[in-house]
C-alpha positions, 0 to 999 in steps of 0.5 A, spaced: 208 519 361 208 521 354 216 520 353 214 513 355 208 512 350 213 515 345 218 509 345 214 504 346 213 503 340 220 503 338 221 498 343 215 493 341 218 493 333 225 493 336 222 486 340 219 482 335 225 484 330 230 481 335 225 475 336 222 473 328 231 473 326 234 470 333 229 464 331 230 464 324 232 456 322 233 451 328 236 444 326 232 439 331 239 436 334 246 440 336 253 436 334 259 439 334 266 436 334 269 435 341 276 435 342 278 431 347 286 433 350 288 425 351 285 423 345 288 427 339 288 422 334 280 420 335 274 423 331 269 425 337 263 428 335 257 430 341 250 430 338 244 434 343 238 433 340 232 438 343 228 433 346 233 427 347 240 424 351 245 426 348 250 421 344 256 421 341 260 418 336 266 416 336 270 414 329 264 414 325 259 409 331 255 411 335 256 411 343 250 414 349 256 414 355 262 418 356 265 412 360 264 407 353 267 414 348 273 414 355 275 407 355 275 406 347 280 412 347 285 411 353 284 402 354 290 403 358 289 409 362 290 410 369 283 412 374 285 419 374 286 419 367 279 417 365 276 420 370 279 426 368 277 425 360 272 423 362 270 430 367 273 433 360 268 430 355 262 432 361 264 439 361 263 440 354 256 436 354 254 440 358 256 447 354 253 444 348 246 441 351 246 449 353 246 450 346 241 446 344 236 448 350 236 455 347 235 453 340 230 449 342 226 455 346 226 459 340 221 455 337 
């Protein structure tokens, strides 16, 4: 028992370092360049704010569906092509949402 008492001090100082600098600065809305394998030519930006949708930006507009970013990139493109990007730009949304969700905890 005395062993555990020793520690807990060491751990309680341990947690609230780890909490006051793992929360230092947090930007109210994620984005990051995604790269999107049928479609190098294109500036594609994905944006997750903490408390909205995401959106995206394609050349420099701004778009709310991955259908619209999909058919602007490949107008000609097959159905399993599309669907294809289109399950691409979904998977990387989801991983950017994610980091978007844990930025959003920390406040």
């Amino acid at each position: 028992m005395k062993k555990i008492l020793s520690v807990l001090p060491y751990l309680l100082s341990m947690f609230l370092i780890i909490s006051f600098t793992a929360c230092g600065s947090d930007d109210e809305e994620t984005c990051d360049d995604t790269p999107l394998s049928q479609c190098p030519a294109a500036v594609i930006a994905t944006c997750c704010p903490d408390n909205a949708d995401c959106y995206y930006i394609y050349n420099g507009d701004k778009y709310d569906t991955t259908s619209e970013i999909v058919a602007l990139c490949n107008p000609s493109g097959s159905a399993a092509q599309l669907l294809s990007m289109q399950l691409e730009l979904d998977n990387y949304t989801k991983q950017l949402l994610d980091e978007a969700r844990s930025a959003a905890l920390c406040q």
